[in-house]
DSSP file (Angstrom, degrees, kcal/mol; ACC not computed):
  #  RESIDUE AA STRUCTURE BP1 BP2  ACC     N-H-->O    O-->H-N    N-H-->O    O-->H-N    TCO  KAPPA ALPHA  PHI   PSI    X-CA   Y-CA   Z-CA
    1    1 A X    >>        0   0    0      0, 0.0     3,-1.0     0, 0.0     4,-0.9   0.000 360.0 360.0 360.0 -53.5    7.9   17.1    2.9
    2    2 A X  H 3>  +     0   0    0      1,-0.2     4,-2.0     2,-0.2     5,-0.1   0.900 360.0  44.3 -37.5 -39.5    7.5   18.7    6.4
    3    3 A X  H 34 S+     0   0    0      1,-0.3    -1,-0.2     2,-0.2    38,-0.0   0.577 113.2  55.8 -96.1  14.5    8.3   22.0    5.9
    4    4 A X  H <> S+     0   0    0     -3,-1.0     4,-0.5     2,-0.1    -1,-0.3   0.620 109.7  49.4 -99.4 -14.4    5.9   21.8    2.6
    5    5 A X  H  X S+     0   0    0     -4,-0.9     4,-0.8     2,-0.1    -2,-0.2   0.525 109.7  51.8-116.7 -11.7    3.4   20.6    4.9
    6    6 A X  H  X S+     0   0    0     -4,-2.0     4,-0.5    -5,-0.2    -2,-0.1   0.542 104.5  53.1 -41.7 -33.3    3.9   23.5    7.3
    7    7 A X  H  > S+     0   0    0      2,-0.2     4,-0.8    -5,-0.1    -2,-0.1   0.835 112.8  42.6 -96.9 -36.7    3.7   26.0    5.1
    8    8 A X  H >X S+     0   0    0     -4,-0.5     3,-5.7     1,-0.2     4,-0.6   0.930 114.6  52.8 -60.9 -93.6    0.1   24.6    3.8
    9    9 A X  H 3< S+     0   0    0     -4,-0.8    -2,-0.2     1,-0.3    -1,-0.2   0.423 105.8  59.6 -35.6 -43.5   -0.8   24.0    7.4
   10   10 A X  H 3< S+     0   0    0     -4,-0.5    -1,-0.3     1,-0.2     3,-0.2   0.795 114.7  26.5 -45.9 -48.2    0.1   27.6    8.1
   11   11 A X  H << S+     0   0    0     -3,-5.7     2,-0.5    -4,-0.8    -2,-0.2   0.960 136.6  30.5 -83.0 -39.3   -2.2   29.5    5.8
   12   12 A X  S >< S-     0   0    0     -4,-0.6     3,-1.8     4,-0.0     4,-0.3  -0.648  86.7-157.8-144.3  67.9   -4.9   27.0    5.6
   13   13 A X  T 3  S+     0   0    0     -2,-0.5     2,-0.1     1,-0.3    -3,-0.1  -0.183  82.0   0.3 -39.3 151.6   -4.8   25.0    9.5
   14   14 A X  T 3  S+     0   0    0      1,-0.2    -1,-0.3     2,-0.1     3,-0.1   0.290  98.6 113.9  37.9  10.5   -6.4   21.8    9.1
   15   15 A X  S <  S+     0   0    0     -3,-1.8     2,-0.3     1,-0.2    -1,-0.2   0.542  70.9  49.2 -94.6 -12.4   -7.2   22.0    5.5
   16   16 A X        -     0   0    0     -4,-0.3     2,-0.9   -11,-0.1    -1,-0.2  -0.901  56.8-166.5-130.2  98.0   -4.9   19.1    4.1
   17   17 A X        -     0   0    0     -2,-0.3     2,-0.4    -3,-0.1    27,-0.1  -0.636  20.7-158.3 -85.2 105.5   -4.3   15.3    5.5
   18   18 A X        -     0   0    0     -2,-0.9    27,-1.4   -13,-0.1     2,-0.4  -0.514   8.2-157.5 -87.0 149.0   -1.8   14.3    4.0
   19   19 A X  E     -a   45   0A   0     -2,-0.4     2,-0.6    25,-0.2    27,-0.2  -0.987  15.1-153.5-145.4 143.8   -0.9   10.1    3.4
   20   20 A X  E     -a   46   0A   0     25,-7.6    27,-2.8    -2,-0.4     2,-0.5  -0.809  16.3-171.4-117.2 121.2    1.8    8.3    2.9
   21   21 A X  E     -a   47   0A   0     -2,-0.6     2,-0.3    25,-0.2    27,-0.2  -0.929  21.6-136.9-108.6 141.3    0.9    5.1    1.0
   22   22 A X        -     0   0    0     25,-2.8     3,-0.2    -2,-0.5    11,-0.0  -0.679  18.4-147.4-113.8-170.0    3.7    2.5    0.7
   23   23 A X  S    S+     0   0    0     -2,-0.3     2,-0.9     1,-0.3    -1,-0.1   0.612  85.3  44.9 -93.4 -21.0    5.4    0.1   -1.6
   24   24 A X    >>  +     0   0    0      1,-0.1     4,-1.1    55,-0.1     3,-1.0  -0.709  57.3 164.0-117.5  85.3    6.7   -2.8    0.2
   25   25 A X  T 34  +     0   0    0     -2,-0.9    -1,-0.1    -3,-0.2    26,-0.1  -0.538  66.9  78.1 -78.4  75.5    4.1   -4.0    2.5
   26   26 A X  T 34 S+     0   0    0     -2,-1.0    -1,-0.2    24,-0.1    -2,-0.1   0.066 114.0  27.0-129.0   7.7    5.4   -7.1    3.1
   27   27 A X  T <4 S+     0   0    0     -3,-1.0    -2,-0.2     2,-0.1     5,-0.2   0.372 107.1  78.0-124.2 -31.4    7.7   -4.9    5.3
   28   28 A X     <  +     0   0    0     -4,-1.1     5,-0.2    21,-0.1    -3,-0.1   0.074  55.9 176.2 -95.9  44.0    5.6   -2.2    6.1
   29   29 A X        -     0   0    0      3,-0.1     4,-0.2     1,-0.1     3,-0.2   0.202  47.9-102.6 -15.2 152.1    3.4   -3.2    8.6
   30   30 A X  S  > S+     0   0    0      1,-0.3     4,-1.4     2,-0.2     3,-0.3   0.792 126.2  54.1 -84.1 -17.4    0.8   -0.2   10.1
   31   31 A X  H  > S+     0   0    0      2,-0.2     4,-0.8     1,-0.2    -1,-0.3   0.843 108.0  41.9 -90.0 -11.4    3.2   -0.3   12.9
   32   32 A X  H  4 S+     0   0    0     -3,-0.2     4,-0.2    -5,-0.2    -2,-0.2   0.231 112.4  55.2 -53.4  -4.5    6.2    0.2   11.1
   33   33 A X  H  > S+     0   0    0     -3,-0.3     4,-3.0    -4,-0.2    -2,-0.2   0.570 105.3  50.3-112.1 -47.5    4.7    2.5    9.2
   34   34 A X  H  < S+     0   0    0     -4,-1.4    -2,-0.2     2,-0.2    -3,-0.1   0.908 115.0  44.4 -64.9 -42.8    3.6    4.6   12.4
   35   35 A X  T  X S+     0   0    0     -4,-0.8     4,-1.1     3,-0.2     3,-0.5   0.875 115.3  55.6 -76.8 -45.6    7.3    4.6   13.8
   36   36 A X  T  4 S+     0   0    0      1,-0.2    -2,-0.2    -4,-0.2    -1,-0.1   0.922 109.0  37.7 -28.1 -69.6    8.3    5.4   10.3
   37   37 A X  T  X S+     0   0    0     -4,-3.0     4,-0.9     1,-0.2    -1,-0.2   0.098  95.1  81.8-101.9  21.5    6.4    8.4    9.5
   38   38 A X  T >4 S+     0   0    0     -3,-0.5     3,-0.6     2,-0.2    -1,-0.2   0.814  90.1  68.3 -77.4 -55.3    6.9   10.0   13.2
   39   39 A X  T 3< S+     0   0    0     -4,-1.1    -2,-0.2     1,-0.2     3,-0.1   0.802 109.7  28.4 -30.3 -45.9   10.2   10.9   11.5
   40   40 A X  T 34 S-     0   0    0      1,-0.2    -1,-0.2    -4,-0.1   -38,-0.2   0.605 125.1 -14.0-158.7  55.1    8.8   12.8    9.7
   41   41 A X    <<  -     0   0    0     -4,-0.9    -1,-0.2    -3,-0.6     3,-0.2  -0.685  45.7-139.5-174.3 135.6    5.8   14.7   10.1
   42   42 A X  S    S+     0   0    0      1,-0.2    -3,-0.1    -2,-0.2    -5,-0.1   0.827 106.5  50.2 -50.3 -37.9    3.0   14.2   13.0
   43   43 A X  S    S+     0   0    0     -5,-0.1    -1,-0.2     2,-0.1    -5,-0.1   0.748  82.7 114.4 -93.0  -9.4    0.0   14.7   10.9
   44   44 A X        -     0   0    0     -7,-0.2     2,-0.4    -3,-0.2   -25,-0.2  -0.287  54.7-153.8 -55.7 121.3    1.5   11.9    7.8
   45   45 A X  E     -a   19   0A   0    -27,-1.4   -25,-7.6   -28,-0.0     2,-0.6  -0.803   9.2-145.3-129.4 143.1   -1.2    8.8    7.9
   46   46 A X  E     -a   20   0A   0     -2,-0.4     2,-0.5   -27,-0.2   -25,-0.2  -0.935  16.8-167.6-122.6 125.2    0.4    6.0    6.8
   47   47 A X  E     +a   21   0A   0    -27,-2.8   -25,-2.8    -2,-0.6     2,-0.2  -0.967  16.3 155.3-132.5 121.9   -1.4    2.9    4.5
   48   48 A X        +     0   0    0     -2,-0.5     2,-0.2   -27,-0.2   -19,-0.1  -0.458   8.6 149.1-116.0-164.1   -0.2   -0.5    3.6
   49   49 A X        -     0   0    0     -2,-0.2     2,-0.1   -24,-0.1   -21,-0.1  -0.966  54.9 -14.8 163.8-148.5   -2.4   -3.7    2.7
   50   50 A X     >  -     0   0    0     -2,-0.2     4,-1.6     1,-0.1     5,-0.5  -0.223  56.6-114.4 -58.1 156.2   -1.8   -6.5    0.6
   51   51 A X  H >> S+     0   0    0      1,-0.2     4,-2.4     2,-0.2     3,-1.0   0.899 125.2  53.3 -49.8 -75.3    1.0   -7.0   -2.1
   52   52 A X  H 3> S+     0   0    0      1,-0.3     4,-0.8     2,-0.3    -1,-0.2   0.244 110.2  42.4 -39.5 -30.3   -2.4   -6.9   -4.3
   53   53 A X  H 3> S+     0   0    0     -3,-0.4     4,-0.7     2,-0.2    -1,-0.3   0.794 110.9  55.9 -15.4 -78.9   -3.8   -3.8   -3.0
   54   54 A X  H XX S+     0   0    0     -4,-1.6     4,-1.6    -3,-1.0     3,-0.6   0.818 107.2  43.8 -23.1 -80.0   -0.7   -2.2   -3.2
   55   55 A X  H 3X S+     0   0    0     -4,-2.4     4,-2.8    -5,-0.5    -2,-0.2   0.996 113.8  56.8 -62.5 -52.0    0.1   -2.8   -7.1
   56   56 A X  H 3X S+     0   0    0     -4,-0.8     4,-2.2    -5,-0.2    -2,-0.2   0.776 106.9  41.7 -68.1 -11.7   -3.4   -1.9   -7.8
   57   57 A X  H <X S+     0   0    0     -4,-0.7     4,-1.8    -3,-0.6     6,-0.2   0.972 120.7  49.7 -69.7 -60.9   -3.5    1.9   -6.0
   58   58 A X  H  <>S+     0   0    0     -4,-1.6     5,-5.9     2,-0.2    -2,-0.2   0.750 111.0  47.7 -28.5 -46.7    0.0    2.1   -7.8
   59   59 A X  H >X5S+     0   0    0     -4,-2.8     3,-0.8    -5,-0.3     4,-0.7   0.957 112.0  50.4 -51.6 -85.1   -1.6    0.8  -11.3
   60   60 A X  H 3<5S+     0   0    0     -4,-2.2    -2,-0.2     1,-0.3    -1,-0.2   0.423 118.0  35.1 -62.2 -14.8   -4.3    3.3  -11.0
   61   61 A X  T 3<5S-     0   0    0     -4,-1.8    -1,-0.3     2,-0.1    -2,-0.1  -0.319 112.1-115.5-126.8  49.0   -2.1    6.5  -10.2
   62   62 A X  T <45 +     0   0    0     -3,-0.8     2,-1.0     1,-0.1    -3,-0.2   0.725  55.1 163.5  28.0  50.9    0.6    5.3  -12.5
   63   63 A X     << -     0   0    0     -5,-5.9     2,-0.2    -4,-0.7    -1,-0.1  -0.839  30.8-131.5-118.4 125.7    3.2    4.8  -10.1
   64   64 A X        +     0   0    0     -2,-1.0    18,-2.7    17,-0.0     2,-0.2  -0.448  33.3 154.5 -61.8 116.7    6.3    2.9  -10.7
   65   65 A X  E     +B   81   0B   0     16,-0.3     2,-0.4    -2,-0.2    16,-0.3  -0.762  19.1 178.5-177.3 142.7    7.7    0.2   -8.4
   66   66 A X  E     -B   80   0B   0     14,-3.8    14,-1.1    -2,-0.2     2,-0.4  -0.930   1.0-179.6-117.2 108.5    9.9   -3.0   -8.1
   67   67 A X        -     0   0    0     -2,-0.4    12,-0.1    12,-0.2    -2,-0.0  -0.897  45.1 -97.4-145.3 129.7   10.7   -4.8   -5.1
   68   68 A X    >   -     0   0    0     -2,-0.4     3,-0.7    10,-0.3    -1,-0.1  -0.180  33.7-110.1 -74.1 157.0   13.0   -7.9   -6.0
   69   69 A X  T 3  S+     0   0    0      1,-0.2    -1,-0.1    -2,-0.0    -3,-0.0  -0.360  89.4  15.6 -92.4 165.4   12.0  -11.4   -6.5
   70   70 A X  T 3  S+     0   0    0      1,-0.2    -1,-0.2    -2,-0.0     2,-0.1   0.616  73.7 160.8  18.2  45.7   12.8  -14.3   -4.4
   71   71 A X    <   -     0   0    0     -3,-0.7    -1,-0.2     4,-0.0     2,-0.2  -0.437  37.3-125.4 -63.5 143.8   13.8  -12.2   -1.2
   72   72 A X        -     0   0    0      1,-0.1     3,-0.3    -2,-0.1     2,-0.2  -0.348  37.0 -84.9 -98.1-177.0   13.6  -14.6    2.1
   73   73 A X  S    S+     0   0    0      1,-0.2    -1,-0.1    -2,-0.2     3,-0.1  -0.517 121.2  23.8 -99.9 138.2   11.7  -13.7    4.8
   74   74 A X  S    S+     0   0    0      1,-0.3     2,-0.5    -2,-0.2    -1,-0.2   0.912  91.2 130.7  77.6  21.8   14.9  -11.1    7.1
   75   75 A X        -     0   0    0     -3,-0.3     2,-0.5     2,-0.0    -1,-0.3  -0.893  57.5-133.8-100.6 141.8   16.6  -10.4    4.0
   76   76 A X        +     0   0    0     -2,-0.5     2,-0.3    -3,-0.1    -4,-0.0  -0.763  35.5 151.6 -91.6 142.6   17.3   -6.9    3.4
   77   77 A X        -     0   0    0     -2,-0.5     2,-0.5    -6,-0.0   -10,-0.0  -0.970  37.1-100.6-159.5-173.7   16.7   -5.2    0.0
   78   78 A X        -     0   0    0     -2,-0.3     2,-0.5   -12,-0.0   -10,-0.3  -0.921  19.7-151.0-127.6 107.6   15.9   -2.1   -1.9
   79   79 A X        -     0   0    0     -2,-0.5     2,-0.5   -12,-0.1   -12,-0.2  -0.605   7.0-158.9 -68.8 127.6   12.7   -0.9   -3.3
   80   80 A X  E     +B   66   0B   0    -14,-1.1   -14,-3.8    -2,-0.5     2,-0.3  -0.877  26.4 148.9-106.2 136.3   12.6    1.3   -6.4
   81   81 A X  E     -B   65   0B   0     -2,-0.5   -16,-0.3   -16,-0.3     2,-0.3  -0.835  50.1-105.9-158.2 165.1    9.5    3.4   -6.9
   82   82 A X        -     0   0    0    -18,-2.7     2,-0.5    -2,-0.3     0, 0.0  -0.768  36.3-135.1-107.6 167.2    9.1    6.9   -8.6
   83   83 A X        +     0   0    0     -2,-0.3    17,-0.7     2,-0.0     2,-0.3  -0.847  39.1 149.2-139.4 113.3    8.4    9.7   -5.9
   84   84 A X  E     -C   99   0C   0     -2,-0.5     2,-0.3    15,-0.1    15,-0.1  -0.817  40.9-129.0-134.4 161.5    5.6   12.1   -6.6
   85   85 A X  E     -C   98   0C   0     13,-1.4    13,-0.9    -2,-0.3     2,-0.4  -0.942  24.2-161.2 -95.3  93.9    3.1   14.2   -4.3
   86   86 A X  E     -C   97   0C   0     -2,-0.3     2,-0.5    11,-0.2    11,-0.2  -0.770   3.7-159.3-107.6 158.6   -0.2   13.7   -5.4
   87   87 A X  E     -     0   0C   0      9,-2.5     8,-1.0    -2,-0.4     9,-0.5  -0.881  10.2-167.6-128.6 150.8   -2.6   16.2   -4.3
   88   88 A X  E     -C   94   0C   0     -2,-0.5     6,-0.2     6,-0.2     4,-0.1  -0.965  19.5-116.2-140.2 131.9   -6.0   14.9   -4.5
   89   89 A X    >   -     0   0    0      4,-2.2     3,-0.6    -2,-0.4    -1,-0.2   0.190  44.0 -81.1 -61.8-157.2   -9.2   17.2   -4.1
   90   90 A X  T 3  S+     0   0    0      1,-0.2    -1,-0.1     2,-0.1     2,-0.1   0.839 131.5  44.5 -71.5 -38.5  -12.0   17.1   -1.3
   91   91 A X  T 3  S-     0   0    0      1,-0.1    -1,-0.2     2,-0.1    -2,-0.1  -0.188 122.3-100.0-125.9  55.1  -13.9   14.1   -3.0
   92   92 A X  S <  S+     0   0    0     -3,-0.6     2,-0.3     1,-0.2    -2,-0.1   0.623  72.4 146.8  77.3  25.2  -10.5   11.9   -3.9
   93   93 A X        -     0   0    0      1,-0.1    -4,-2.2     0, 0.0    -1,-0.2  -0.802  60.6-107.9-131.0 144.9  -10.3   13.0   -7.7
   94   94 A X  E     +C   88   0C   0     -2,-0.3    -6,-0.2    -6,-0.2    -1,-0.1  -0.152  46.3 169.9 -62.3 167.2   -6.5   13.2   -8.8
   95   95 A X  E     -     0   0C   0     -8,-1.0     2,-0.2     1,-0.4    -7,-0.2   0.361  55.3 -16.7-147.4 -92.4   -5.6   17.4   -9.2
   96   96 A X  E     -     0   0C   0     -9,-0.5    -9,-2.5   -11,-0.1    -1,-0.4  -0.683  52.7-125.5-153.5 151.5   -1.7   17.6   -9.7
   97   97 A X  E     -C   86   0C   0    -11,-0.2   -11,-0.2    -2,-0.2     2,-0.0  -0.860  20.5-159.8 -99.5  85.4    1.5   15.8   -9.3
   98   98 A X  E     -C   85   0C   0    -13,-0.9   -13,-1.4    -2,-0.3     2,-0.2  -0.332  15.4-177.3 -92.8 131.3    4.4   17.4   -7.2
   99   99 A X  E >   -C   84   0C   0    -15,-0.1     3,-0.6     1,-0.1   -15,-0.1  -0.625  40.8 -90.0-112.4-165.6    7.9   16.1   -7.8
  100  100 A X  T 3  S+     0   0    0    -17,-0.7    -1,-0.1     1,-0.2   -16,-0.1   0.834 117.0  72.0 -61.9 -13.4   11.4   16.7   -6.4
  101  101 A X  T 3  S+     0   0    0      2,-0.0     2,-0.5     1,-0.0    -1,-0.2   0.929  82.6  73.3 -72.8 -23.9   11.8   19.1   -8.6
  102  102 A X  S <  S-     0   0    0     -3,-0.6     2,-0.2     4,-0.1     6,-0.0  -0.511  83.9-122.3 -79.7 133.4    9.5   21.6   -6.9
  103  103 A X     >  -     0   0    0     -2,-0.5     4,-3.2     1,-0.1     5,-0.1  -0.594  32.3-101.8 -78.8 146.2   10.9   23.3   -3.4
  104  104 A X  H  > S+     0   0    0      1,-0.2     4,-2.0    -2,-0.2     5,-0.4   0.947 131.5  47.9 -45.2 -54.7    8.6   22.9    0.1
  105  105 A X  H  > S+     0   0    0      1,-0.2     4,-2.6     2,-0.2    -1,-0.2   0.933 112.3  50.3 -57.4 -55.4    7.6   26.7   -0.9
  106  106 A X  H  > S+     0   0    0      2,-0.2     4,-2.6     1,-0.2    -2,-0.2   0.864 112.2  40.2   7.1 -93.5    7.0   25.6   -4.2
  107  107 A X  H >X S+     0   0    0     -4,-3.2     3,-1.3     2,-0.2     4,-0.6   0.968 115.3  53.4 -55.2 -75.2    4.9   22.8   -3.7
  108  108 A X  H 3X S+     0   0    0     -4,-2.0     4,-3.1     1,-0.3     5,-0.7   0.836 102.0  53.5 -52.0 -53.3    3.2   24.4   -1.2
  109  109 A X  H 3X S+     0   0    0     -4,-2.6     4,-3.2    -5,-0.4     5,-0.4   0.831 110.0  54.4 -21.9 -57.2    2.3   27.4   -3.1
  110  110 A X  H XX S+     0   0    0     -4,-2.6     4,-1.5    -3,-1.3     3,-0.8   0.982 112.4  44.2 -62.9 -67.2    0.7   24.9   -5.9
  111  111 A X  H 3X S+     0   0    0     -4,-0.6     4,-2.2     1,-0.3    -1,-0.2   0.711 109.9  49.1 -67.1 -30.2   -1.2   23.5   -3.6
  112  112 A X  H 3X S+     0   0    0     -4,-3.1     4,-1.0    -5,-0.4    -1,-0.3   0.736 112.1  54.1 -58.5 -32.5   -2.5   26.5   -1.7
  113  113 A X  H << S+     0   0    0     -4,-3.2     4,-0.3    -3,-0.8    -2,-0.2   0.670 107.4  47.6 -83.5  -3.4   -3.4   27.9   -5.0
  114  114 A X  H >X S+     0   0    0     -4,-1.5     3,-3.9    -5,-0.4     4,-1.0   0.629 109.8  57.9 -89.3 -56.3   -5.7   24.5   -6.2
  115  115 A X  H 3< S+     0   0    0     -4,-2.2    -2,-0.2    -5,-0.3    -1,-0.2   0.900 100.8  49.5 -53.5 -17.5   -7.2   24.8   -2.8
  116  116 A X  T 3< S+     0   0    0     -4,-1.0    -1,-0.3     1,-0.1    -2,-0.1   0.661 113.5  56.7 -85.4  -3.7   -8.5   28.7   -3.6
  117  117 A X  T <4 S+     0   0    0     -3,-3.9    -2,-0.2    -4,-0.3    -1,-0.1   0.963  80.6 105.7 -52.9 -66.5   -9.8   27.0   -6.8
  118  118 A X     <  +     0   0    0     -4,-1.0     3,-0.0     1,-0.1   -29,-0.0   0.320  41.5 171.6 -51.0 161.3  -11.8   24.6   -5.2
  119  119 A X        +     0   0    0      2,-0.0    -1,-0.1     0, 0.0     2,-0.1   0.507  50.4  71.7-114.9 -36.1  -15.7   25.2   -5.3
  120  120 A X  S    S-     0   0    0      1,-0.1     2,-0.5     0, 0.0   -30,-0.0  -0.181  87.3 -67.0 -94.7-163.1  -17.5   22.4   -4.1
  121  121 A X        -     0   0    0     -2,-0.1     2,-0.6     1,-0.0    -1,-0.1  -0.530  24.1-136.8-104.6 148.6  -17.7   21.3   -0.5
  122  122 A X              0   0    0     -2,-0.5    -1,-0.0     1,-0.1   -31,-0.0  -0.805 360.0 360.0-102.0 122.0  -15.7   20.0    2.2
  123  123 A X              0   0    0     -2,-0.6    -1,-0.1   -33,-0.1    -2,-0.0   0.045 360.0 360.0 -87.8 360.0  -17.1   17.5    4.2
């Protein structure tokens, strides 16, 4: 994810903010979330909210994830979620879906090539 977000960042400085939404906020607090994604990348903006929140961004960009039920409060467990890129134009409107299967040049490449599509303007 870094060096995919290098490589963009390389040709096209500043062109891309990239955000890390999660799945469990009942863990991922925005300061867990900050200490998190310092791991790995500087520029990675990081969004929780409610459980309620949360399923509906997930509904609306079809992403899958399960977090198990009657977990105490300190228990540890394991969310499963599907793990896509999604690359979203200038005015939020879905473009492409990267998976694992694509390599950091890869991905970036798709995404340096939507952004010499784009037409309208960036604000």
């Amino acid at each position: 994810m870094s060096t995919m977000i290098d490589l963009v960042d390389t040709t096209r400085p500043n062109s891309m903010r990239p955000v890390f939404i999660t799945c469990d906020p009942a863990r991922d607090t925005p300061a867990v979330l900050k200490t998190y994604l310092s791991e790995f990348h500087p520029s990675l903006i990081g969004l929780t909210g409610t459980w309620e929140q949360v399923k509906a961004v997930c509904k609306a960009y079809r992403v899958y994830f399960s977090t198990p039920q009657g977990v105490k409060p300190g228990q540890d467990y394991l969310v499963d979620h599907s793990i896509y890129f999604y690359l979203m134009d200038p005015e939020g409107d879905f473009v492409e879906a990267i998976g694992r299967q694509h390599s950091p040049e890869q991905a970036a490449r798709i995404i340096l090539d939507h952004m010499g599509d784009w037409k309208g303007k960036i604000q």
